[in-house]
N, C-alpha and C positions, 0 to 999 in steps of 0.2 A: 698535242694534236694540232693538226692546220686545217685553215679553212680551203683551201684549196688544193688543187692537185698540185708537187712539187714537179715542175715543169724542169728544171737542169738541175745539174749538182754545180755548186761552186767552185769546187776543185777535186780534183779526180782523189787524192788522199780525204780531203777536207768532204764530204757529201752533209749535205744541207740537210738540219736539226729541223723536227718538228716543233713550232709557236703556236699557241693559240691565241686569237686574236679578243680584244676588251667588245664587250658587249654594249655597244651604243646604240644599235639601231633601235629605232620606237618602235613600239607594240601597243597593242590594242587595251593592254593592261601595263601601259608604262605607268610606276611608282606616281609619277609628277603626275600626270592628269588623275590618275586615282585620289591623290592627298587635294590638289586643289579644286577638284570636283567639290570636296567635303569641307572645304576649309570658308571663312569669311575673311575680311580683310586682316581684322586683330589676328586670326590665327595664324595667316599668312605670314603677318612681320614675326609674329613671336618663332613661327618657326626660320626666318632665315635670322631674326635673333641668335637662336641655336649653332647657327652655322660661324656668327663671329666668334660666340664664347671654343666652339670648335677649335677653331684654327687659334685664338689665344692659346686656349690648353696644349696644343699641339707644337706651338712656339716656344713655352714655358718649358715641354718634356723635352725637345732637340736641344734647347740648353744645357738641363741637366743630365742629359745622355753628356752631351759634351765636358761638362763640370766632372763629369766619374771618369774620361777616359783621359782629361789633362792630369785630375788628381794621381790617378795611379802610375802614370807616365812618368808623372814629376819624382813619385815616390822609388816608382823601383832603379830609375834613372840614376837619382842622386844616391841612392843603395850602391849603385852597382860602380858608378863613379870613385866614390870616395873611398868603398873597398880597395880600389886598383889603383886608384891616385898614390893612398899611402903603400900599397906592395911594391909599387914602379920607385916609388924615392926613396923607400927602403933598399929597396935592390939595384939599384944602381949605386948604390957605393958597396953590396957587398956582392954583387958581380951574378944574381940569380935573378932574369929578367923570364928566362925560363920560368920559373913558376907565377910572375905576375902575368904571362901569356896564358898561363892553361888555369887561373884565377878568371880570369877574361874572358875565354873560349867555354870553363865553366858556365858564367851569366850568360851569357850569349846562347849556347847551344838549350840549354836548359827553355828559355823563353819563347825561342822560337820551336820546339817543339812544342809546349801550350798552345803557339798559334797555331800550327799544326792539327794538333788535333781539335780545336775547334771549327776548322774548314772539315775534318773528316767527320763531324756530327754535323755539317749543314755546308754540303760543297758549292751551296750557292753565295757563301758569306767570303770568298775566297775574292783577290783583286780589288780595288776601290769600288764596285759596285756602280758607277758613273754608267758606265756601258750597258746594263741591264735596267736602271731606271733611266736612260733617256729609251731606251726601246720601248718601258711601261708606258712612260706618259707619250709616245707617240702613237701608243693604241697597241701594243705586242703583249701578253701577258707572258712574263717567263716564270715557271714553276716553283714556286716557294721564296721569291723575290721580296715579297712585304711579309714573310712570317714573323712571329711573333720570336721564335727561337733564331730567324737571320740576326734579329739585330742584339740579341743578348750573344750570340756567335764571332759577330760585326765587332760590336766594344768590346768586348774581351781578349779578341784574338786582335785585335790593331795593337792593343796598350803591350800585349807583348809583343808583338813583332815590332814594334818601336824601341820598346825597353832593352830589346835582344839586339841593338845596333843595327840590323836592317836597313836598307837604305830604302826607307820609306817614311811614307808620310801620314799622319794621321787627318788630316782635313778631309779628304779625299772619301775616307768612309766616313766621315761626318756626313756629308750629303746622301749615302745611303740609308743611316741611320735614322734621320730625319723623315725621311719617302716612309720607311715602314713605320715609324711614330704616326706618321699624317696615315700611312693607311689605316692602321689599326685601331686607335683610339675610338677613330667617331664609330665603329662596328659597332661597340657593345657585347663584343663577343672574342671569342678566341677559339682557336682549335686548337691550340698546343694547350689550352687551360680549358678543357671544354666547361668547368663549372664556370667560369665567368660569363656568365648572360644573359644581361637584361633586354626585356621586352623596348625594343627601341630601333624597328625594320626604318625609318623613315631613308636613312644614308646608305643602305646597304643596295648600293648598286654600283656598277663600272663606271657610268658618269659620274657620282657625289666623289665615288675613291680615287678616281684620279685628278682633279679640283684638288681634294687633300694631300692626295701626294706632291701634286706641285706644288703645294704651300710648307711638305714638309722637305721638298728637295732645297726650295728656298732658305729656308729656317735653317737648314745642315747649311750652307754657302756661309749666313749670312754668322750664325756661331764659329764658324773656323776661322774666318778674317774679321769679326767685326764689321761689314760691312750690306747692311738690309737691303737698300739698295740694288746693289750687286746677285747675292742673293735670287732678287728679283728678276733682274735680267738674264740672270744664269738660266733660271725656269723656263722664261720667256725664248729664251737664245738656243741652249741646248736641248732643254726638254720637252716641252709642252710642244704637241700638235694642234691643238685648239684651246684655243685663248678668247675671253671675253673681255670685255670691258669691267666689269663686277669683279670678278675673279682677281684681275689686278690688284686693286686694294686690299682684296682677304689677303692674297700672298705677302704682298707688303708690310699689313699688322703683322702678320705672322714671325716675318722676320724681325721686325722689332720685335716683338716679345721676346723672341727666340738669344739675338742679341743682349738685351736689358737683363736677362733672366742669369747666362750667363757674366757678364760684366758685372751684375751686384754680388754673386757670388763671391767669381774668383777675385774681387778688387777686398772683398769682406775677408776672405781667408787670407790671402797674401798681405795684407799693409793693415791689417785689422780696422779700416775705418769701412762700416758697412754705411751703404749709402752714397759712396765716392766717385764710381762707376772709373775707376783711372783703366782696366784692361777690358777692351770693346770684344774680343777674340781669343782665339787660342793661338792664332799667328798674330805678334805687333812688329811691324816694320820700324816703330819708334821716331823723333822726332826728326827731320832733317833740316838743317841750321846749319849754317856757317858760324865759325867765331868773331865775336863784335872785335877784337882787334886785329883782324882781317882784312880791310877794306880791299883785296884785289879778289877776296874769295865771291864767286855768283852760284847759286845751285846749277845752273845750265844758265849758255849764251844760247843769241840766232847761231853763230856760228859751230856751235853743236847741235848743231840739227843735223847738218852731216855725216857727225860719225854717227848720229843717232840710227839713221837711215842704212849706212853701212853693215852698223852693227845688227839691224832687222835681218839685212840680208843674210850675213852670217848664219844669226841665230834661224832664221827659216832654212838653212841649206842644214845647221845642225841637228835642228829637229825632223828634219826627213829621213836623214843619218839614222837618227834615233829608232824612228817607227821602222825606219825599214826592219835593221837587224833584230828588233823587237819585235817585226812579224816573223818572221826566218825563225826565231826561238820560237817562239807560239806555234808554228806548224811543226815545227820538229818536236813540242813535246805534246802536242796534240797526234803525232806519229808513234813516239816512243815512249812517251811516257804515262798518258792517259791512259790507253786500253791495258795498261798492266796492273797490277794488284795497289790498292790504294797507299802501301809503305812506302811504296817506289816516291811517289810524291813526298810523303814527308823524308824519307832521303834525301830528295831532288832539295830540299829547305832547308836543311840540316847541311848540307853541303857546300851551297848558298853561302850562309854562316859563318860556317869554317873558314870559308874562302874568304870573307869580308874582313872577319878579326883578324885573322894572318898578315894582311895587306897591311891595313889600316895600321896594328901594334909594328910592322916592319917598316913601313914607308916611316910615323913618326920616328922610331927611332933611328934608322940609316938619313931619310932624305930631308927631316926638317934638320932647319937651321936654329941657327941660337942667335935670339937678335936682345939688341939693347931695348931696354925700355925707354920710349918715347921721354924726352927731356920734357915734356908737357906734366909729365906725371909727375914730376919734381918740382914744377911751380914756373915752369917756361910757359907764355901765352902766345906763342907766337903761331902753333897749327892749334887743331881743334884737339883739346885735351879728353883723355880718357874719364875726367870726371863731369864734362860736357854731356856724357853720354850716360844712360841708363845703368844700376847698379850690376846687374846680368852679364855687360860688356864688364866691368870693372871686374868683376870675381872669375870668368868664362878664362884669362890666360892663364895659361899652363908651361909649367916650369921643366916639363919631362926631358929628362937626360941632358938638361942643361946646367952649368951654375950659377951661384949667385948674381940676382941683378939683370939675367936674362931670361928670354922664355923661349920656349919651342915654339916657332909659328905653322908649323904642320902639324902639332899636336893640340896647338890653338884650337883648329880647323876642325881632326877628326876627336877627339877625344872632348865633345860636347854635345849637348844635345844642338839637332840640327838648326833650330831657332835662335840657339846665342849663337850656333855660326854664322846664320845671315846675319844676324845685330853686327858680328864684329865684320863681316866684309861691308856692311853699308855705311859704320858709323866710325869706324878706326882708320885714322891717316898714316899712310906709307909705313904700316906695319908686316906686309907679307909680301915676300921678294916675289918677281916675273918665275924664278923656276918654282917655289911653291905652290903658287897658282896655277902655274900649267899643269905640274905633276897631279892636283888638289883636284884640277878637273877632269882631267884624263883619268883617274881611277873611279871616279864618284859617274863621270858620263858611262863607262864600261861596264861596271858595277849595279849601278843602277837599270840600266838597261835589261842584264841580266837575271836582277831580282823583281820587276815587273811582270809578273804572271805566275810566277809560282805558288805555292797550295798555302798562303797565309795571306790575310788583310793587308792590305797593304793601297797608298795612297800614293800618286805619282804630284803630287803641285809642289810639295815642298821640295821635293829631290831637285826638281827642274828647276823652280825660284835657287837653290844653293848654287847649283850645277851653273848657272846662270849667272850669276852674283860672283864667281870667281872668275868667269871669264870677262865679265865688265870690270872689274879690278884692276884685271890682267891689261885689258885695253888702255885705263886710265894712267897705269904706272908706265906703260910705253908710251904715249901721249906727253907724258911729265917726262921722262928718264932723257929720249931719243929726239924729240920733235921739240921740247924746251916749251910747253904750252902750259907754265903755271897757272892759269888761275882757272884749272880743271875739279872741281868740286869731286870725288873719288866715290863718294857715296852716290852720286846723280846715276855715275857711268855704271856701277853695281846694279842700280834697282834698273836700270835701262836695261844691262847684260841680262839677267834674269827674266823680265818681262819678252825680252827676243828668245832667248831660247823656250820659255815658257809657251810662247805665243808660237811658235817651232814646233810645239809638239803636240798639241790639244788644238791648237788652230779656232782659236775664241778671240773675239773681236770687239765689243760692244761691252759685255758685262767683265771680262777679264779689266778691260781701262778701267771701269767703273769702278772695282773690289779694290784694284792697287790704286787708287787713289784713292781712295776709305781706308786703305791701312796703312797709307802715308799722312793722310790727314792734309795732304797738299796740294793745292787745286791747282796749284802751276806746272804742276807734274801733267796736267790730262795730255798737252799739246801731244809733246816727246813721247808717251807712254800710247798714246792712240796712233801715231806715225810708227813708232815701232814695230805694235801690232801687227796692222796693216801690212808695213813690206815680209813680216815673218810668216805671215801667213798666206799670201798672195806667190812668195819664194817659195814656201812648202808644197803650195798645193800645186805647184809646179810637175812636183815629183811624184806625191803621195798624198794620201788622205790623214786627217787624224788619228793620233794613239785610237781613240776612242770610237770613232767609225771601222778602222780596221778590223779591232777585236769586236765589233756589232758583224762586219763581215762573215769574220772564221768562224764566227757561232752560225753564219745563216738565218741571220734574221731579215725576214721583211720589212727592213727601214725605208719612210718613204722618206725623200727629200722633201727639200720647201715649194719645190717646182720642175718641172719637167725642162730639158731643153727644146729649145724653135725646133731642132731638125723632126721632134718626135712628132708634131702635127701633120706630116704627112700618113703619121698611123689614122685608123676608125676603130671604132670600139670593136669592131668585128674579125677586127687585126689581132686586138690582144686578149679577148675574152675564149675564156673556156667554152668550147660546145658539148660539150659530152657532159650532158646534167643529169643529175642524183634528182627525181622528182616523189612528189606524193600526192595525191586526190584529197580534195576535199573530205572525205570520207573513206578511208583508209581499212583494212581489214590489219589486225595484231600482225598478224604471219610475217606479213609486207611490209610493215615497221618495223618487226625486230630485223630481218633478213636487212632491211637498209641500212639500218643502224648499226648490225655489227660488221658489214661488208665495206662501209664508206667510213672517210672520218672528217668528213664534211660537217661544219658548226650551223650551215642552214639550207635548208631545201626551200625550191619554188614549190608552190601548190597552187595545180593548175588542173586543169580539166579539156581533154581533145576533141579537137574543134571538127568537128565531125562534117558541120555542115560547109567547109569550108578548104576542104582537103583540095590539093591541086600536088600532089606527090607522081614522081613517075620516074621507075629508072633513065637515065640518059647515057650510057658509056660509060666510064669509073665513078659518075656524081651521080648522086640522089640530090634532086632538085627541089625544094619546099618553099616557097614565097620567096625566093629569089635570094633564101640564104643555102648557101652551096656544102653540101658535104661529099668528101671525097670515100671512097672506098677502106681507106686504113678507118677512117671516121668511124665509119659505119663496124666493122670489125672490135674496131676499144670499146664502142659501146654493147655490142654484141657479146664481146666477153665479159664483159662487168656485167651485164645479166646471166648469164652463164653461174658466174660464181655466187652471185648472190641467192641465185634460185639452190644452190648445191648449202650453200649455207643455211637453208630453211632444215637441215635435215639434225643440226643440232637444237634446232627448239624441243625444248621437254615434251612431246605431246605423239603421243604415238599415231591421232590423225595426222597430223601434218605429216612424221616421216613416211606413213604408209601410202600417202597424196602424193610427196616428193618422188616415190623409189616409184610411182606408175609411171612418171613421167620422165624423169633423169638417171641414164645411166652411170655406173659409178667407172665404167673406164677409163683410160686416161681421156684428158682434151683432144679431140680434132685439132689438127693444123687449122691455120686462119681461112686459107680457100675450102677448106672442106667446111668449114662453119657458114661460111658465107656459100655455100652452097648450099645446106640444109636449110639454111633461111630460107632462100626461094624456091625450095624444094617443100616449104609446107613442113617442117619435121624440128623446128625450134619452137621451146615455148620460153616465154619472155618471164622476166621477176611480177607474180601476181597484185601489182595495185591498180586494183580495180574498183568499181563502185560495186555496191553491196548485190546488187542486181547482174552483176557479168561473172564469168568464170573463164581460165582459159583453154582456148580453143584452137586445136591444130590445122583448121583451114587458114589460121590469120594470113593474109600475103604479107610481102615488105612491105606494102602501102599501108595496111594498118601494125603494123609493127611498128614505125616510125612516124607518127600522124602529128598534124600541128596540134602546137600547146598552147591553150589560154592560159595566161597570167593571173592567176589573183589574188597573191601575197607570200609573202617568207614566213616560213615558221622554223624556231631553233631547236637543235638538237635536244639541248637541254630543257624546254618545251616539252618534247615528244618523250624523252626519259622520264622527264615526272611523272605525265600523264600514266605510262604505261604501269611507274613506280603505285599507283595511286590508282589503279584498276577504271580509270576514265573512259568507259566504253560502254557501247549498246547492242544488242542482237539483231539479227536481221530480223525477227518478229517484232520489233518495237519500233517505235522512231524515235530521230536524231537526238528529240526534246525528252526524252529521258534519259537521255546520258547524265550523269551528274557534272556541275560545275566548280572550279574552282576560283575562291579570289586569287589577289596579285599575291598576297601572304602565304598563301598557301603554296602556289607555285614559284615562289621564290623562299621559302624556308630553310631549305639547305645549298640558298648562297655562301660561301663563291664556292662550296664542292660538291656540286650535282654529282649524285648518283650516277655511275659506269653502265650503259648497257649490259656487260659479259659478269657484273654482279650482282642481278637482278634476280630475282628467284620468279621465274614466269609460268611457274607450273601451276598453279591457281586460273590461269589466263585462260579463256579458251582462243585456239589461232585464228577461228573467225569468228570471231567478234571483232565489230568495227569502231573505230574512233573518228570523233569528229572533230576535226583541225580548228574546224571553222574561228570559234571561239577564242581562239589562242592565236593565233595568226597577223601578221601585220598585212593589213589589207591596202595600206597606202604608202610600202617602199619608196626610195628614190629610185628612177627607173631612166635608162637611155636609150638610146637610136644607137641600131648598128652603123648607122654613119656621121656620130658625133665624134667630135677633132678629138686625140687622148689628152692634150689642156685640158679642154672642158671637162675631161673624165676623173683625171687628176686633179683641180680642182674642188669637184664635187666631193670626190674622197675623201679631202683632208680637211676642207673646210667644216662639213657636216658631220665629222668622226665616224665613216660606214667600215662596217665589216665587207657588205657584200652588196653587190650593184647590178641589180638583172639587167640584160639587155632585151629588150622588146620592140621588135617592131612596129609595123605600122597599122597589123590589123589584130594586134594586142597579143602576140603570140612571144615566150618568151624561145629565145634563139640561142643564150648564153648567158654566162654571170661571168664580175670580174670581181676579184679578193686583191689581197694585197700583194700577193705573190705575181698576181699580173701588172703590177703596176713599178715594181722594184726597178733599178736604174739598171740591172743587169739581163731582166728578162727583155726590158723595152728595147736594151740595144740589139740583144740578139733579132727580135720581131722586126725591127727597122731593117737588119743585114737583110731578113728574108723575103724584107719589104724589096729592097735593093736588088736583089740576085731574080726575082718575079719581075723586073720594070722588063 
């Protein structure tokens, strides 16, 4: 559900998904003033004491979430390897490559069905998941995002879609995995496990959860690379919308823990010395060195700053490349593929598959070459030898369909996991020819493109870092071959290619340098690796947006930016706010709240009361004129019809007063046309949705002047507010007063966080329909509030910095005239309001 009206569709195939927005606005019973109302100083620390041991716990668990999906990775990996290694050089001397293919296609198709059907028990767990939590911590809630069963979905279905060859990456839903660790932990509760839960409301709110989540988006960063830091900044950069000073440092522990937790592990498992901490991450880019009898070797000169720059551009012109035909697939199977029966999808996966192993088993056998093993390896010191480098590299060459003494260097490439291939393009000298590398990238760019969005986990950093890494090879070996530029370091130009096209496609700038220099471990790297960025990303957005803005696009989500542009200050709030408002009285009668509630799907109402003594209303020509804010004639019609419906909707309340109230007043034939309606208005013969105070009923003399009368402002109350209450029989008679309504604490009306109770599941037949509720109590009486002619800066600003859902507008003599949500504030609605602005001058 959304908070506001959806005002466009984003594309006439594509129509914009309903989001419900995070619940930040203060209440008169917000958790924090309730707890430190009651608290002393000691209690105070010990409870933000709680919040560090929090985020430890939560750093410690995105560890071992990560520790379980390297392990099995590793496991089925080297299964599936060693199977096909020995079938392939078996059978190439007795002439049956045939069955070491459908051996292959076997593991393969087998694993990525498992991922498969962990996206079809949880279709939120599907994609790297990056795209839906930076929409969470920008204030979006998207439905089922931090469950409990996402992220057992999440690692399960990654380790196979890695396992199953895939060209994917497992990092990628690291950072997913971490979000819902950080959401769920501090809950104390669960819905997928309803017996777990303890009496422990203090954190269960939309503010404390997503604080946690971006300590556990950090923690997934900062496990995948080794890199806390980074981590850090990732949160900061892509995620979070609101950020404190405090906050920083919790994400921070966070991500150390999260790092340290797994680095003692997997350095304990793999080299049996616990305690050693040798692997920071699940991706190690390994040491980069030249050999000590080298003296013309440098890791980079000044005079490689230029292709450095070059090669940004490339990589930004290749990553727009990327996103585009990556959006093109996405609207074509959000055409054809989605609305059809859920197999279609695991087909679409399975097919995927097919197509990869096919390649992959053809190209090594037709298009790799059979190279000599480096005379390094034999005891030559003259380049950097293969035992220079990490045992990974040493073991990673492969022999396929070659003989004695040589290796395939295409099948170097695809027939490993994708981590020893970047070790071997960063850290192996003049081992893979210019046409390997071209062919290497061109099916891995194609390929990969093609498998980013389909119905399995799947992570895009690693794909792009390879993808990338073979095109910077490719530059250095043309550099050395053609141009005679020896003392070109081969691994520099790699991690540089990689980080361009990387930076290409995600369009991260700050925390991406930060990470690849944490998983290089080499600070001389920042220069080159932050210039690179910079032109790749500055080149892309030339063209297009991010992978990852993109796919927040085609979902229709309300993403705000960081800021608005200059042109947009010629809008007023009064330019881009809703006028046609959903309201409620202070004291409310049942009828009037259910009819709101199931008619609208608005997350908050004004409650206001008409200003009676104050009225200056009067037809003028097509406008109805009220304090000098203008409504035109259609205006007046939407909202005439939204009463209309909602009065027709009073007829399903269980209460046979009400229906028999309803059928006195509302015929059941069809609608009037819009001027016939608007003429019954002024003809005395419409009656309006009854909220009314307990004392009025309605009355068919009303003019348009009291049909439409100014509104005093005097506070937001939430849907989910008005659902409890109703849930929880909070009402009084008109025989009684307001003071024996019963009350509830904040515990109480927050008990069944985060899944409020449904209006249209409500059993209301107990209720009677008039009986009145009194808002009063529950209500935020001190919103943030604006001027119909404050700049939309200022409007935007206030939004993002304060975390609001929704922002009345009021004028000058307290009357509320409109509300803006987020959907008024988005980069797409503002441009259209500005055209409109433009074509009115």
């Amino acid at each position: 559900t959304i908070l506001g009206e959806t005002h466009e569709e984003e594309d006439e195939i594509l129509p914009r998904k309903d989001y419900e927005s995070l619940d930040y606005d203060r209440c008169i019973n917000d958790p924090y003033l309730e707890i430190l109302e009651s608290m002393d100083n000691k209690k105070a620390q010990r409870y933000e004491a709680v919040k560090w041991v929090l985020v430890f716990a939560i750093g410690v668990c995105t560890g071992l979430v990560g520790l379980f999906v390297d392990f099995f990775v590793r496991l089925f990996t080297q299964l599936k390897f060693q199977v096909v290694q020995s079938s392939v050089e078996e059978c190439t001397e007795k002439g049956c490559l045939a069955l070491s293919l459908l051996e292959l296609l076997g593991f393969n198709l087998t694993f990525v069905f498992l991922a498969s059907l962990m996206v079809l028990i949880q279709p939120v767990a599907a994609g790297s998941g990056i795209p839906e939590i930076k929409c969470y911590l920008n204030g979006v809630k998207v439905p089922g995002v931090v469950r409990l069963r996402t992220v057992v979905c999440k690692a399960a279905g990654v380790l196979f879609s890695v396992a199953g060859g895939l060209f994917v990456g497992k990092e990628g839903p690291m950072i997913h995995s971490g979000a819902v660790v950080g959401a769920g932990l501090p809950q104390f509760q669960s819905i997928s496990l309803r017996k777990i839960q303890f009496n422990f409301p203090h954190f269960r709110s939309d503010r404390d959860k997503r604080d946690f989540v971006s300590a556990g988006a950090a923690a997934g960063v900062a496990a995948a690379f080794g890199a806390p830091i980074g981590g850090t900044l990732f949160s900061l950069e892509e995620g979070s919308s609101f950020w404190n000073q405090g906050l920083t440092w919790k994400v921070l522990f966070c991500s150390m823990a999260a790092t340290f937790t797994l680095n003692f592990f997997r350095s304990g498992i793999q080299f049996g010395s616990w305690g050693s901490f040798q692997l920071p991450g699940l991706l190690n880019f390994g040491e980069f060195k030249c050999s000590e009898s080298d003296k013309k070797c440098h890791l980079w000169t000044a005079v490689d700053l230029g292709f450095f720059i070059l090669m940004g551009i490339v990589g930004g012109l290749l990553g727009a490349t990327f996103n585009c035909l990556n959006k093109r697939l996405a609207k074509y199977r959000m055409r054809n593929v989605h609305p059809k029966p859920k197999l279609v999808r695991v087909l679409e996966s399975l097919l995927v598959s097919l197509t990869t192993t096919v390649m992959v088993f053809v190209a090594s056998m037709v298009l790799g070459e059979c190279r000599q093993m480096s005379p390094s390896r034999h005891g030559g010191n003259d380049t950097l030898s293969l035992q220079d480098v990490s045992e990974d590299v040493n073991a990673s060459i492969k022999t396929f369909f070659c003989p004695n003494e040589t290796y395939n260097d295409m099948a170097t490439l695809f027939f490993n996991p994708q981590e020893s291939a970047i070790l071997q393009l960063f850290h192996q000298d003049g081992t893979f020819s210019p046409v390997t590398l071209s062919l290497f990238f061109l099916l891995y760019f194609l390929l990969s493109c093609w498998t980013y969005g389909i119905s399995v986990p799947s992570g895009l950093f690693v794909p792009s870092l390879l993808c990338g890494a073979a095109f910077g090879r490719l530059v250095a070996n043309l550099l050395k071959s053609y141009i005679g530029l020896d003392h070109i370091y081969s691994g520099t130009f790699a991690l540089i290619g990689a980080a361009a096209f990387l930076g290409g496609v995600v369009r991260m700038t700050i925390s991406l340098t930060v990470i690849l220099i944490e998983s290089t471990n080499e600070i001389s790297y920042g220069l080159p690796i932050m210039i690179t960025l910079m032109v790749a990303k500055w080149t892309g957005d030339f063209f297009n947006k991010g992978i990852y803005d993109i796919h927040v696009n085609l979902r229709g989500v309300p993403l705000l930016e960081w800021e608005t542009g200059v042109e947009m200050d010629k809008l007023r709030a009064s330019d881009i706010m809703e006028p046609n408002l959903t309201y409620v009285y202070p004291h409310t009668r049942i009828q009037s709240l259910v009819s709101i509630l199931r008619t609208t799907v608005h997350h908050a109402f004004p409650v206001v009361t008409e200003n009676r003594g104050n009225e200056r209303e009067f037809m003028k020509g097509n406008q109805l004129i009220s304090n000098n804010i203008k409504f035109k004639k259609s205006s007046i019609l939407t909202r005439a019809g939204e009463q209309r419906k909602r009065s027709q909707s009073m007829k399903s309340y269980p209460s046979s007063e009400l229906r028999n109230m309803c059928d006195e007043h509302i015929a059941t034939e069809e609608p009037p046309e819009k001027e016939d309606m608007l003429q019954q208005m002024l003809e005395r013969r419409y009656t309006p949705y009854p909220s009314l105070y307990p004392d009025q009923s309605p009355s068919e003399e009303w003019t348009m002047e009291e049909r439409f009368r100014p509104l005093t402002f005097h506070g937001l109350i939430l849907r989910s507010q008005l659902v409890t209450l109703l849930d929880r029989g909070v009402c009084y008679s008109e025989s009684q007063s307001s003071a024996s309504q019963p009350r509830l604490s904040h515990a109480e009306m927050s008990e069944d966080y985060p899944r409020y109770p449904d209006i249209h599941d409500l059993d209301l037949t107990l209720l009677n329909p008039r009986m009145i509720v009194d808002v009063t109590p529950y209500m935020n009486p001190s919103p943030f509030t604006v001027s119909p002619n404050t700049h939309v800066s200022q409007v935007f600003n206030l939004f993002r910095t304060m975390g609001l859902r929704h922002l009345p507008v009021v004028n000058a003599v307290g009357e509320v005239v409109g509300i803006i949500t987020r959907h008024n504030l988005t980069h797409e609605f503002l441009q259209a309001r500005l055209r409109q602005h433009y074509q009115t001058i």
